[in-house]
N, CA, C and O atoms as a GROMACS GRO file, in nm:
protein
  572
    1UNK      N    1  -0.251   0.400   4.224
    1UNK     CA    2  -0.284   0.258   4.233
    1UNK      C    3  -0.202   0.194   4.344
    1UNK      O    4  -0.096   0.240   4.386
    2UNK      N    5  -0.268   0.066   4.392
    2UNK     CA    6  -0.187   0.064   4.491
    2UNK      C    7  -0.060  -0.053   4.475
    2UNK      O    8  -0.110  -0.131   4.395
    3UNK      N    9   0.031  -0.088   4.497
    3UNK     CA   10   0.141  -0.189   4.457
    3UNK      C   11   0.020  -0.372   4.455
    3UNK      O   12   0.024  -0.451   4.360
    4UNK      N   13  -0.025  -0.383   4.519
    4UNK     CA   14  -0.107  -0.573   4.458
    4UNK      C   15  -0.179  -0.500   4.352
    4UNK      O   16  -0.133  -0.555   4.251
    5UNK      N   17  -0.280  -0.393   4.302
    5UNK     CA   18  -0.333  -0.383   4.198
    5UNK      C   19  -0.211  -0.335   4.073
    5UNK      O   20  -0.248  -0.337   3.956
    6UNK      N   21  -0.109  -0.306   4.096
    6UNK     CA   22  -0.018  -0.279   4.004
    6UNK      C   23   0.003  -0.429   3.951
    6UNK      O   24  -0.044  -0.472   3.846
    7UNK      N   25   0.101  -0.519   4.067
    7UNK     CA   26   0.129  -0.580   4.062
    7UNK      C   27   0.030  -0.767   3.958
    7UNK      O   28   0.064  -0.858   3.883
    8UNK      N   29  -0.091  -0.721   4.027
    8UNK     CA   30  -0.213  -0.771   3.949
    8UNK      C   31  -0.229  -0.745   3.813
    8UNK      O   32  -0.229  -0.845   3.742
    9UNK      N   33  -0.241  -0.641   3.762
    9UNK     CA   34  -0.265  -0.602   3.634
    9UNK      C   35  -0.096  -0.638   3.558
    9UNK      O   36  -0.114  -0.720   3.468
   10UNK      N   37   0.005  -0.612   3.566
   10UNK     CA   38   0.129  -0.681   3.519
   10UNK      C   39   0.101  -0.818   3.493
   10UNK      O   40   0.098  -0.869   3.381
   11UNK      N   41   0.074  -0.897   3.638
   11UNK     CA   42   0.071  -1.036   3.578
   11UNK      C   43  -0.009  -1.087   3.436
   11UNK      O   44   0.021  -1.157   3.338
   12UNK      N   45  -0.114  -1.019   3.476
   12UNK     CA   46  -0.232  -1.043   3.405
   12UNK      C   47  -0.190  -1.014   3.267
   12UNK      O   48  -0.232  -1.097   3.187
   13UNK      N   49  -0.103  -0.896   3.204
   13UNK     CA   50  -0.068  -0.857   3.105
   13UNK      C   51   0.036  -0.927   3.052
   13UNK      O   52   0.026  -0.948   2.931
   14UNK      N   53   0.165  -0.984   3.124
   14UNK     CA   54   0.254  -1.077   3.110
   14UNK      C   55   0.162  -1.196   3.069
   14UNK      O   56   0.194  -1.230   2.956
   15UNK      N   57   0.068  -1.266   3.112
   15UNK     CA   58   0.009  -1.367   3.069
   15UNK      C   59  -0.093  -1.347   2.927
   15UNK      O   60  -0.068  -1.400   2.818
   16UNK      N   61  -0.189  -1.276   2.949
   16UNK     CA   62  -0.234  -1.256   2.828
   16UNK      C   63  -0.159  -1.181   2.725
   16UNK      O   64  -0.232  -1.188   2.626
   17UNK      N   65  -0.080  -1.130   2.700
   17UNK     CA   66   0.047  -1.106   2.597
   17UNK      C   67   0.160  -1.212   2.560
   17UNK      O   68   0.221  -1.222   2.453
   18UNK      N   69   0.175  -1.305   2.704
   18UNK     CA   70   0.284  -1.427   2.634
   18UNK      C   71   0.434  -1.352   2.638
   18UNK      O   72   0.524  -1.373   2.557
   19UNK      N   73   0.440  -1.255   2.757
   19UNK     CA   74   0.561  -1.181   2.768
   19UNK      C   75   0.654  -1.284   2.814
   19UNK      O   76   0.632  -1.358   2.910
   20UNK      N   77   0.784  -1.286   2.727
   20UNK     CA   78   0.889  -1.374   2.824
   20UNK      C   79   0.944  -1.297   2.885
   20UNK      O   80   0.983  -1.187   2.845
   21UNK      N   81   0.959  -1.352   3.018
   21UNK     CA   82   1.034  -1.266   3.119
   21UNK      C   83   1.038  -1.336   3.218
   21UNK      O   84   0.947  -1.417   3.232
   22UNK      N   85   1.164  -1.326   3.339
   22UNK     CA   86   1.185  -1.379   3.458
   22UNK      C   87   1.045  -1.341   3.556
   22UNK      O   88   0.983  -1.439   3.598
   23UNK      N   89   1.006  -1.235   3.584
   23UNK     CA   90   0.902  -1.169   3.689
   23UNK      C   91   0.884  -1.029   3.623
   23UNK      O   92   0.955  -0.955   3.556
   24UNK      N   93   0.746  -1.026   3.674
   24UNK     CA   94   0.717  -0.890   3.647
   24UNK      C   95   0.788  -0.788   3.651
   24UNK      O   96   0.762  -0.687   3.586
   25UNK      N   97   0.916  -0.806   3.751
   25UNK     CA   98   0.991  -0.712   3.819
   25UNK      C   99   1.043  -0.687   3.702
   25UNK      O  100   1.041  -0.565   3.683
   26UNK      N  101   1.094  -0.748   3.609
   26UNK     CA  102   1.223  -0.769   3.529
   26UNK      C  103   1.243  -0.641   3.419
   26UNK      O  104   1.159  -0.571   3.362
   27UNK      N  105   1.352  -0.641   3.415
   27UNK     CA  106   1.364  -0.464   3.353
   27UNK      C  107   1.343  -0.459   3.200
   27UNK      O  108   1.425  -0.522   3.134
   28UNK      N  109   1.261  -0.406   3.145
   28UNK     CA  110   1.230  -0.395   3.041
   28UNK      C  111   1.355  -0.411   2.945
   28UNK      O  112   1.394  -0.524   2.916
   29UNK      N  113   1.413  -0.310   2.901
   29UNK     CA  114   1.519  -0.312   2.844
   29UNK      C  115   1.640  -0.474   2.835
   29UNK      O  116   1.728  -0.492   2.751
   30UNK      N  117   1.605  -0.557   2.937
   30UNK     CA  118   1.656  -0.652   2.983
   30UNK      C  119   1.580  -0.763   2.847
   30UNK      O  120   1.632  -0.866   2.804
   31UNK      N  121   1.482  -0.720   2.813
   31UNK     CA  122   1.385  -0.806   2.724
   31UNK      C  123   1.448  -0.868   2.578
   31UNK      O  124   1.570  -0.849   2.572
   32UNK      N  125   1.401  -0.928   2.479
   32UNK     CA  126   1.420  -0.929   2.358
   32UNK      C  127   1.299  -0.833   2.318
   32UNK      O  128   1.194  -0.792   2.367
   33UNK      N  129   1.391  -0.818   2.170
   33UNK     CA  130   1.294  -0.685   2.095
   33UNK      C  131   1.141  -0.760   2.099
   33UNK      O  132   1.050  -0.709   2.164
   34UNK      N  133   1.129  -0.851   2.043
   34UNK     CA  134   0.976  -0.920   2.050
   34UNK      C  135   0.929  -0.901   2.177
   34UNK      O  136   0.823  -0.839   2.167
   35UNK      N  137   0.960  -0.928   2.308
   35UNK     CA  138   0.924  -0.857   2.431
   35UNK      C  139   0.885  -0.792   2.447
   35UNK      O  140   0.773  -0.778   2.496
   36UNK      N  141   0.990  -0.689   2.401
   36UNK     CA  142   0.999  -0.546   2.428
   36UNK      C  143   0.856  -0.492   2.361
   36UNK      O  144   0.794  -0.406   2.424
   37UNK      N  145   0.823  -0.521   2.285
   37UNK     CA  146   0.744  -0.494   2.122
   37UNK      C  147   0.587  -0.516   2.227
   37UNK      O  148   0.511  -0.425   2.259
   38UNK      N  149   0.571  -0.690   2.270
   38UNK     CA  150   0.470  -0.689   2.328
   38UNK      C  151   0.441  -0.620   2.497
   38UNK      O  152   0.336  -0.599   2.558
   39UNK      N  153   0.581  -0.598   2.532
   39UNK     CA  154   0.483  -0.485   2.640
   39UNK      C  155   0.439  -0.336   2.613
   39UNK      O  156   0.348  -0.266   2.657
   40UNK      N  157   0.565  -0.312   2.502
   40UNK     CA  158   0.482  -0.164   2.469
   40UNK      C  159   0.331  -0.198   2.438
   40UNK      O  160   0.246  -0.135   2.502
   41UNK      N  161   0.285  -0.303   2.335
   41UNK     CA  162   0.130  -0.298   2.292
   41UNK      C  163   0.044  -0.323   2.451
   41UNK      O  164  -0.056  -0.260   2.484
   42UNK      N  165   0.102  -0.413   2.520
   42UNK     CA  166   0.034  -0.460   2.633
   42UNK      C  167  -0.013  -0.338   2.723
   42UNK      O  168  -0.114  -0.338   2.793
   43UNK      N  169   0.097  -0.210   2.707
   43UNK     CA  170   0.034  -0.094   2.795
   43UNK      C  171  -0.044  -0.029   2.710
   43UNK      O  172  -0.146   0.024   2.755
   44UNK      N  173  -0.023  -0.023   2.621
   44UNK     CA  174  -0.158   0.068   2.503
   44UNK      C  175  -0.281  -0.002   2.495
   44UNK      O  176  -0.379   0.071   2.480
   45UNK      N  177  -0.298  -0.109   2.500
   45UNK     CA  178  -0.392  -0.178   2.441
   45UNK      C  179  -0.491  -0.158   2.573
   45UNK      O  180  -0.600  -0.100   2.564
   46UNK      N  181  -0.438  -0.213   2.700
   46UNK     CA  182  -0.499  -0.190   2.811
   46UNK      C  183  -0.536  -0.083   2.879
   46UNK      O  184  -0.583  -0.094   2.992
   47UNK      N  185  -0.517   0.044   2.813
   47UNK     CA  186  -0.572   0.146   2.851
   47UNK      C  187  -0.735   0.135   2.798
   47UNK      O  188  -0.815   0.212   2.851
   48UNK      N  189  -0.778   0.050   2.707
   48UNK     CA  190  -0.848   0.084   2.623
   48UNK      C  191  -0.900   0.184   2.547
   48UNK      O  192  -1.019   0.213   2.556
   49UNK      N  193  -0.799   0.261   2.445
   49UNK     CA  194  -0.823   0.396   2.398
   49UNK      C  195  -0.935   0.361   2.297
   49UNK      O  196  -0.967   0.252   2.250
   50UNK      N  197  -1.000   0.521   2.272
   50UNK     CA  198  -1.082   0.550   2.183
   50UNK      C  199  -1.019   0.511   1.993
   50UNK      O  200  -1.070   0.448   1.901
   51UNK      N  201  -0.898   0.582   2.008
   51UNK     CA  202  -0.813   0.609   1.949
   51UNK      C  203  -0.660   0.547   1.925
   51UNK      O  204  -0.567   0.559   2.004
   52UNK      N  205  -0.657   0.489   1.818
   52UNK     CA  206  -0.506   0.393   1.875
   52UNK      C  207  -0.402   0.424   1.709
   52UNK      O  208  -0.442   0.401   1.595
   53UNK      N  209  -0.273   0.479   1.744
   53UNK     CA  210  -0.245   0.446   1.621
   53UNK      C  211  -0.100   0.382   1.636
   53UNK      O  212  -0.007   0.404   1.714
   54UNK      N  213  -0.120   0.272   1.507
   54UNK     CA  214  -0.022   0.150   1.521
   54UNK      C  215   0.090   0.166   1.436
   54UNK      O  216   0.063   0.230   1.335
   55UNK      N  217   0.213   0.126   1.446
   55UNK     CA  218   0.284   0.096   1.372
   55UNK      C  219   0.400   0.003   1.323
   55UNK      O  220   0.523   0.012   1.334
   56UNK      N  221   0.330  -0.074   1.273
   56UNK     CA  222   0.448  -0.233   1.211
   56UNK      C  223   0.395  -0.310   1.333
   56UNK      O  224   0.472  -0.399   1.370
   57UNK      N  225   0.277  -0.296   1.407
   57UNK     CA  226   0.229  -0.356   1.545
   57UNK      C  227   0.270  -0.486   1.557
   57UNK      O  228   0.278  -0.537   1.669
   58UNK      N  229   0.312  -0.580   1.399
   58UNK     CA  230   0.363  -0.738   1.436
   58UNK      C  231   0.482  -0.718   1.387
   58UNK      O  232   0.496  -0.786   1.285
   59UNK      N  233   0.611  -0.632   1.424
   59UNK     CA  234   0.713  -0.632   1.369
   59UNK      C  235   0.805  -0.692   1.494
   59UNK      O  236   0.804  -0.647   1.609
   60UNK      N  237   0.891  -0.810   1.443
   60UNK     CA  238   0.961  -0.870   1.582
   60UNK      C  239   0.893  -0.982   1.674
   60UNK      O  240   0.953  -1.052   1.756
   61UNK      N  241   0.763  -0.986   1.645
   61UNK     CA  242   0.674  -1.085   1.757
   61UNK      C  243   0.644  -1.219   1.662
   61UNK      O  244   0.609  -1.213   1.544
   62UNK      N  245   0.664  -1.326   1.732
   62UNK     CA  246   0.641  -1.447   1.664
   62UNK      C  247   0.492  -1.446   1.597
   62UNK      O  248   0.412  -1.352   1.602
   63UNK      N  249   0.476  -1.548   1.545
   63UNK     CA  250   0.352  -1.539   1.466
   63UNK      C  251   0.242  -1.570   1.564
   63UNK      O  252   0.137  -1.518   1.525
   64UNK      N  253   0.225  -1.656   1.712
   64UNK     CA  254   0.131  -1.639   1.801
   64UNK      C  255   0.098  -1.524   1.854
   64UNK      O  256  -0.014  -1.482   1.882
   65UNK      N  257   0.218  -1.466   1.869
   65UNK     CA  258   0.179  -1.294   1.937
   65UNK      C  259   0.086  -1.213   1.833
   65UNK      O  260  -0.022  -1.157   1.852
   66UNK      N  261   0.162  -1.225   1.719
   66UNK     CA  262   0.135  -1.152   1.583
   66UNK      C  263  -0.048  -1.167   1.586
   66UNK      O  264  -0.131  -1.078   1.606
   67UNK      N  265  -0.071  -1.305   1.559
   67UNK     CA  266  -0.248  -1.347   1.571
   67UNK      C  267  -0.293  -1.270   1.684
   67UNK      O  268  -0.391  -1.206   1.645
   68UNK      N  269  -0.265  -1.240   1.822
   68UNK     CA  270  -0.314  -1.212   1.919
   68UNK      C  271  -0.332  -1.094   1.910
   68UNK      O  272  -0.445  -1.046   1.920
   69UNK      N  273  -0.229  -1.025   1.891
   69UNK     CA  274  -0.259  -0.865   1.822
   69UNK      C  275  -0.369  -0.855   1.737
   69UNK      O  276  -0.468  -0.814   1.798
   70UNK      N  277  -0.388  -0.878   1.614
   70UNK     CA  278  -0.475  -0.881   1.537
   70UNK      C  279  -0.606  -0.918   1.611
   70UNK      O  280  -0.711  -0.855   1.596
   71UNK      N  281  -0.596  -1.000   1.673
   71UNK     CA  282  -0.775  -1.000   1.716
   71UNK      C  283  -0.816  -0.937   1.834
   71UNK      O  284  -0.934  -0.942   1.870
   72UNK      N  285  -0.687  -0.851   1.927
   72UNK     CA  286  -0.714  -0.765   1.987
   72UNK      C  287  -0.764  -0.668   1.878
   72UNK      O  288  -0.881  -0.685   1.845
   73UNK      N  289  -0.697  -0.571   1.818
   73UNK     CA  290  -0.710  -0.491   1.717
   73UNK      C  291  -0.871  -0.489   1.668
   73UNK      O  292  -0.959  -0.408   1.693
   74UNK      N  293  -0.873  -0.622   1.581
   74UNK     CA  294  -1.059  -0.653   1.568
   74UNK      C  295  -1.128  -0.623   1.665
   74UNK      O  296  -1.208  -0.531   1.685
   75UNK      N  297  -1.093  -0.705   1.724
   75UNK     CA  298  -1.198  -0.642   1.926
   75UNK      C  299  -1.172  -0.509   1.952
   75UNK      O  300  -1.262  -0.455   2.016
   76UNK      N  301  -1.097  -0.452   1.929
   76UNK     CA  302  -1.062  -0.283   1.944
   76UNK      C  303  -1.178  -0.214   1.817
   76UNK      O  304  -1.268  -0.135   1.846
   77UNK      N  305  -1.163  -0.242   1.740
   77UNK     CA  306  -1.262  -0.193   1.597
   77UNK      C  307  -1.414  -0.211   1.613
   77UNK      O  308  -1.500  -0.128   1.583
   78UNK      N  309  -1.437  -0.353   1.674
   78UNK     CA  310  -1.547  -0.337   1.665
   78UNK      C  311  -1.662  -0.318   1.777
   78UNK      O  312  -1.783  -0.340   1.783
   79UNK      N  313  -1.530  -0.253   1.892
   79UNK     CA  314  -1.602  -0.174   2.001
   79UNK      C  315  -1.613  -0.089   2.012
   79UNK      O  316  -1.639  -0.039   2.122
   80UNK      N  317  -1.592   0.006   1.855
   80UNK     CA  318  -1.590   0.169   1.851
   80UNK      C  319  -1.459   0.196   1.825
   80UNK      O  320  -1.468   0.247   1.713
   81UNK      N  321  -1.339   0.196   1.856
   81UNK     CA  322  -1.213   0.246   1.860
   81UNK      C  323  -1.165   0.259   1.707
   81UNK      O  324  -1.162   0.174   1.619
   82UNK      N  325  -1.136   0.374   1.705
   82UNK     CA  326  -1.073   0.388   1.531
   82UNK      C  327  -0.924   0.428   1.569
   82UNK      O  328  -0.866   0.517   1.630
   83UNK      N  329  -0.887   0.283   1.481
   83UNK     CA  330  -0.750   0.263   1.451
   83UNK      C  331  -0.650   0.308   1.319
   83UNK      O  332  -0.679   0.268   1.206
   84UNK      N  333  -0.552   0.378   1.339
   84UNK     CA  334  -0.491   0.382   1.210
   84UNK      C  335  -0.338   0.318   1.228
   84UNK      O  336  -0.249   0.347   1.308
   85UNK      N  337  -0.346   0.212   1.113
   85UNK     CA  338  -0.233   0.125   1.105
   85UNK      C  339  -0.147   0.168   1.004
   85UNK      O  340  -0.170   0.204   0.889
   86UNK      N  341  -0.043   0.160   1.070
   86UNK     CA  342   0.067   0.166   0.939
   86UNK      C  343   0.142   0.052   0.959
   86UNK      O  344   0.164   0.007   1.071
   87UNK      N  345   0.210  -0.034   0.778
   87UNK     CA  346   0.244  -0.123   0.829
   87UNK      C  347   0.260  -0.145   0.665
   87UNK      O  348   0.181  -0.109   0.578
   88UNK      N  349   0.393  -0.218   0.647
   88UNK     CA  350   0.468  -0.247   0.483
   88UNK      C  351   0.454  -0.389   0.488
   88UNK      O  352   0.530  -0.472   0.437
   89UNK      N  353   0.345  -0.412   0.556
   89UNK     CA  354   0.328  -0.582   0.544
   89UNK      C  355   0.190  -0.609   0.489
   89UNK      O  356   0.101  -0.638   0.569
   90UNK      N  357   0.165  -0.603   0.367
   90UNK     CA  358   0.061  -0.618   0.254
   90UNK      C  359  -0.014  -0.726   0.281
   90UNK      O  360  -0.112  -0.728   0.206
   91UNK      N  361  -0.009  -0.838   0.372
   91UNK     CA  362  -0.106  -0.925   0.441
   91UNK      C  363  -0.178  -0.868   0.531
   91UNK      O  364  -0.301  -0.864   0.530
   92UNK      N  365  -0.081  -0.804   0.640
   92UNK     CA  366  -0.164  -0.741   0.720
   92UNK      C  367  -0.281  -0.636   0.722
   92UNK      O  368  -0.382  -0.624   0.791
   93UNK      N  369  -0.215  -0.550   0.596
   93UNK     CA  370  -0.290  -0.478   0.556
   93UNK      C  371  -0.421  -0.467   0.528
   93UNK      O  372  -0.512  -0.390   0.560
   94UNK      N  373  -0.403  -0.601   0.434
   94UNK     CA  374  -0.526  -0.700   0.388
   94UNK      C  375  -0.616  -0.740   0.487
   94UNK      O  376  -0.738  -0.733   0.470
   95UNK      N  377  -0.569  -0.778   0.584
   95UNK     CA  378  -0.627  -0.911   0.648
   95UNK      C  379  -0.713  -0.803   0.733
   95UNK      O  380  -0.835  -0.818   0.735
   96UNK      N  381  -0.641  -0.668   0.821
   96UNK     CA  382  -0.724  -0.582   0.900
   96UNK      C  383  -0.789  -0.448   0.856
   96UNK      O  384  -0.873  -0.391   0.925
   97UNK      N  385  -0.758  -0.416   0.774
   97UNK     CA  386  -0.835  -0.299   0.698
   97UNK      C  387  -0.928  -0.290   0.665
   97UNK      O  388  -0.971  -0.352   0.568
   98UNK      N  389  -0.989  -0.216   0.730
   98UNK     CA  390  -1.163  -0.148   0.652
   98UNK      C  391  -1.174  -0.082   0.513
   98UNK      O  392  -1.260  -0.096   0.426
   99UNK      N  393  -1.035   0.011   0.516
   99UNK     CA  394  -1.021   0.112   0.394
   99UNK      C  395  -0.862   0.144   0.406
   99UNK      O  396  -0.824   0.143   0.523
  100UNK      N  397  -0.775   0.168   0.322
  100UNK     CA  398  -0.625   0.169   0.280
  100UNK      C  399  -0.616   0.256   0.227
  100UNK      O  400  -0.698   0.290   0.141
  101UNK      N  401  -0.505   0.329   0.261
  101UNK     CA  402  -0.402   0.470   0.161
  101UNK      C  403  -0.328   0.420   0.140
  101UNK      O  404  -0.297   0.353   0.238
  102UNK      N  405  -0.273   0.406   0.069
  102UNK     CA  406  -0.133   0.421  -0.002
  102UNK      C  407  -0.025   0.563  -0.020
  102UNK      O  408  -0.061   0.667  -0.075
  103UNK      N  409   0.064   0.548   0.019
  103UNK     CA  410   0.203   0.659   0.008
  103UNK      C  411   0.276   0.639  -0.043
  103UNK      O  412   0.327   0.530  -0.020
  104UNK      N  413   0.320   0.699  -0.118
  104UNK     CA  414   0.448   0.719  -0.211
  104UNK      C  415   0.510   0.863  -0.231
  104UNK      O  416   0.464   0.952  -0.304
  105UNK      N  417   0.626   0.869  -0.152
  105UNK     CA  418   0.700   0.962  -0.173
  105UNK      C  419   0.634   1.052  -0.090
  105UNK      O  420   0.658   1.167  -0.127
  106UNK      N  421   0.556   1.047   0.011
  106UNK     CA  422   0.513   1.154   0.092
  106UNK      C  423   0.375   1.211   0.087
  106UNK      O  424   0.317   1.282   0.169
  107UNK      N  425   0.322   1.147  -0.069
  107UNK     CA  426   0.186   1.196  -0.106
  107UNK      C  427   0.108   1.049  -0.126
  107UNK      O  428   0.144   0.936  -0.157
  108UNK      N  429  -0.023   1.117  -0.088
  108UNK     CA  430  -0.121   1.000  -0.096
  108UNK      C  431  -0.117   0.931  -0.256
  108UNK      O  432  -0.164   1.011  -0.338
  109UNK      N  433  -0.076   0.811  -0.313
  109UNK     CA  434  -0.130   0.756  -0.438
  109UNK      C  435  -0.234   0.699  -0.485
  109UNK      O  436  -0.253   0.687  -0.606
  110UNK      N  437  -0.330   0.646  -0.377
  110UNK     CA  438  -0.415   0.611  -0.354
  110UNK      C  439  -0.476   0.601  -0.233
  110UNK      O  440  -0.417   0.592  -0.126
  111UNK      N  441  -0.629   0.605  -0.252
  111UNK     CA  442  -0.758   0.571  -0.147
  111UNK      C  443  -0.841   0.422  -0.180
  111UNK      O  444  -0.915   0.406  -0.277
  112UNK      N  445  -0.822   0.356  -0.112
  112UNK     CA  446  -0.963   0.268  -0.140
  112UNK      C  447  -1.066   0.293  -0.024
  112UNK      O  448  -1.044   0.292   0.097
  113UNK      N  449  -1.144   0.309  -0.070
  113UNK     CA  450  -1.241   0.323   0.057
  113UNK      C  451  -1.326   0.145   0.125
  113UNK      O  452  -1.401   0.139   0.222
  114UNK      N  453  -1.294   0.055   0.061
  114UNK     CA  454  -1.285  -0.093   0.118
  114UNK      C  455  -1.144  -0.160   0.061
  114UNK      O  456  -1.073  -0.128  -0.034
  115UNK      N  457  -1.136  -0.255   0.149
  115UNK     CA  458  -0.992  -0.324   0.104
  115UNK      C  459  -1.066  -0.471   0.084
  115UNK      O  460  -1.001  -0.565   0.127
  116UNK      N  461  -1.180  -0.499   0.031
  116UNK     CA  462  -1.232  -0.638   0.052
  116UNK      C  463  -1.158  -0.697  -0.071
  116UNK      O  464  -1.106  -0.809  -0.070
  117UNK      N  465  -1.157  -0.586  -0.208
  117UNK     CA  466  -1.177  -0.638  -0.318
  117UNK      C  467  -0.996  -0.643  -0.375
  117UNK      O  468  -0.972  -0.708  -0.476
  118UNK      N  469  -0.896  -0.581  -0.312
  118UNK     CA  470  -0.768  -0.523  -0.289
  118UNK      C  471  -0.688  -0.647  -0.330
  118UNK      O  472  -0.705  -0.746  -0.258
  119UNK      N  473  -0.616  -0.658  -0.422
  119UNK     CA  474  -0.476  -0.757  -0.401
  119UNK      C  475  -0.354  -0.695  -0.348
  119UNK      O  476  -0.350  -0.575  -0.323
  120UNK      N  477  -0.261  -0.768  -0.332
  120UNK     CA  478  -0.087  -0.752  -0.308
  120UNK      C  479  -0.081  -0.711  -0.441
  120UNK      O  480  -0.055  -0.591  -0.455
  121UNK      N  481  -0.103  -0.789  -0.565
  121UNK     CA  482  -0.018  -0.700  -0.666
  121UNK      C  483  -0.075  -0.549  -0.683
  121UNK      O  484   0.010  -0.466  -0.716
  122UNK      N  485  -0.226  -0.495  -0.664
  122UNK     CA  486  -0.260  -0.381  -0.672
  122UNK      C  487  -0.197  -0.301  -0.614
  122UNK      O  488  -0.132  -0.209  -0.665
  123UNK      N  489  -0.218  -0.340  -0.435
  123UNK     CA  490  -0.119  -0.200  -0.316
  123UNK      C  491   0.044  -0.235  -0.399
  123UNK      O  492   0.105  -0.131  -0.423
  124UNK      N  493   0.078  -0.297  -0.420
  124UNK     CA  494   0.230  -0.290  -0.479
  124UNK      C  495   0.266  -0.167  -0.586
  124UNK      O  496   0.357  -0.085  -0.573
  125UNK      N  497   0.183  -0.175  -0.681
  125UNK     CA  498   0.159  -0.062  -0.801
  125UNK      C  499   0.194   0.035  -0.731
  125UNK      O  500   0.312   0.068  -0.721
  126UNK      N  501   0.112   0.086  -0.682
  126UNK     CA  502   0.064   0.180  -0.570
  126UNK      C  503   0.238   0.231  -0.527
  126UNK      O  504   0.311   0.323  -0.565
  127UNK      N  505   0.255   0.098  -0.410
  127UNK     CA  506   0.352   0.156  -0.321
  127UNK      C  507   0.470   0.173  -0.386
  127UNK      O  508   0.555   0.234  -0.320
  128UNK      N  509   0.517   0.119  -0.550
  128UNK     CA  510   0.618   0.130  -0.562
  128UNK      C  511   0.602   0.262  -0.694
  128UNK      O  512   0.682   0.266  -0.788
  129UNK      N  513   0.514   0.340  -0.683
  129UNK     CA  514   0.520   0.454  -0.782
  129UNK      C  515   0.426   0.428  -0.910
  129UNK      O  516   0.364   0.522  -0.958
  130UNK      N  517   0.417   0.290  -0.968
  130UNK     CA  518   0.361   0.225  -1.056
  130UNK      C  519   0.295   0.320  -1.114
  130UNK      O  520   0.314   0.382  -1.219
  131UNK      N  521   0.187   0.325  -1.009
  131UNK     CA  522   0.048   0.395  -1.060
  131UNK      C  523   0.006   0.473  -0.927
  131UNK      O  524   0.050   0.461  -0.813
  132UNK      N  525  -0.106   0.565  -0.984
  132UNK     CA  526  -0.098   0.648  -0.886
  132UNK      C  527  -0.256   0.724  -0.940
  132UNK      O  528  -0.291   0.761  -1.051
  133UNK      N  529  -0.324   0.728  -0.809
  133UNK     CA  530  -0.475   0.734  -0.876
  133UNK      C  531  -0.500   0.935  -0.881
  133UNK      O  532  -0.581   1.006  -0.939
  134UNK      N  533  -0.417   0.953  -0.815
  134UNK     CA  534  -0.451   1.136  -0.887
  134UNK      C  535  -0.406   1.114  -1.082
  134UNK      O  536  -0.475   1.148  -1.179
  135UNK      N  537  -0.297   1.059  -1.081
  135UNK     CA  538  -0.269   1.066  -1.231
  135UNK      C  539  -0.370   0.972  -1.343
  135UNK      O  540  -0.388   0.999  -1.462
  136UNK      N  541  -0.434   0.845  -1.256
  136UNK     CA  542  -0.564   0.824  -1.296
  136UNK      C  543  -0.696   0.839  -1.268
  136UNK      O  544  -0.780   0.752  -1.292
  137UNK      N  545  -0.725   0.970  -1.206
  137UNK     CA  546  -0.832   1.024  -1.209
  137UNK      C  547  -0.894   0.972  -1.092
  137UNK      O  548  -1.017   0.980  -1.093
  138UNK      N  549  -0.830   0.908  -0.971
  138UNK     CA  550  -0.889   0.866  -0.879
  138UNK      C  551  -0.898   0.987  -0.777
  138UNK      O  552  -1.004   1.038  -0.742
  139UNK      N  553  -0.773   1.024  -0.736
  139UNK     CA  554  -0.779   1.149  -0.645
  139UNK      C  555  -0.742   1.257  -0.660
  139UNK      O  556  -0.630   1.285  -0.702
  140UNK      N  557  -0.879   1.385  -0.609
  140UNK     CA  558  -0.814   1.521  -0.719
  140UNK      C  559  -0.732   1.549  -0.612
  140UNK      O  560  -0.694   1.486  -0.514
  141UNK      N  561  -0.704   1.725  -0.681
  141UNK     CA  562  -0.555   1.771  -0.556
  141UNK      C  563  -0.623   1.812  -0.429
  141UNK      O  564  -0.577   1.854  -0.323
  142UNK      N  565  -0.751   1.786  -0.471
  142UNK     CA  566  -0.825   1.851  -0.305
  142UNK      C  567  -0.815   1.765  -0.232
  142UNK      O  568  -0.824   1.805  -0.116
  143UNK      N  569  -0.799   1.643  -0.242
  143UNK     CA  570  -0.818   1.552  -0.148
  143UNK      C  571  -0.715   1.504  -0.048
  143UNK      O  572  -0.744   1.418   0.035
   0.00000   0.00000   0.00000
């Protein structure tokens, strides 16, 4: 690429991400973690992968960044791209999920195959050992 199309696509990403920073130039590491947080997504996102997998994707970013993610993400989903999120934030979970696992202790405790119908107190069960759908007949050991 050549340095103005480098330089082009940075700006462009500094602006539509809401990166604080002196200039493009400015050294990453130089950033706050929320920064830091939105340029890592800012180079993933703009590749436009098939394939994306996330993790804690609004961890550190104010709650404007946080929204902006998320409806990138949507716009990522519903242009084909299958996403797998991980993320101990039971709103988020909610709010972007098609379908949810649950883990506990390393093993799956649950599947929902929609999250429309899903509360916080349910995934809680779940995540804190509560309950666990192989032991209620939800998932055999094949699965």
């Amino acid at each position: 690429m050549s340095q103005v199309k480098i330089n082009e696509l940075s700006e462009k990403l500094v602006e539509d991400f809401a990166i604080s920073c002196d200039s493009i130039n400015s050294t990453v590491r130089m950033l706050s973690g929320g920064n830091m947080q939105k340029v890592v997504i800012a180079r993933e996102f703009s590749s436009e992968p098939n394939l994306i997998v996330v993790n804690q994707p609004t961890r550190g970013v104010d709650v404007g960044s946080a929204e902006s993610i998320y409806r990138r993400l949507l716009r990522m989903r519903d242009d084909g791209a299958a996403i797998l999120m991980v993320s101990s934030d039971l709103n988020e979970i909610l709010e972007l999920s098609d379908s949810v696992i649950v883990m506990y202790e390393g093993e799956i405790a649950a599947y929902f195959e929609s999250s429309k119908s899903l509360t916080e107190e349910e995934l809680g069960y779940y995540m804190l050992g509560i309950k666990n759908q192989r032991n209620d007949g939800g998932i055999s050991h094949g699965s």
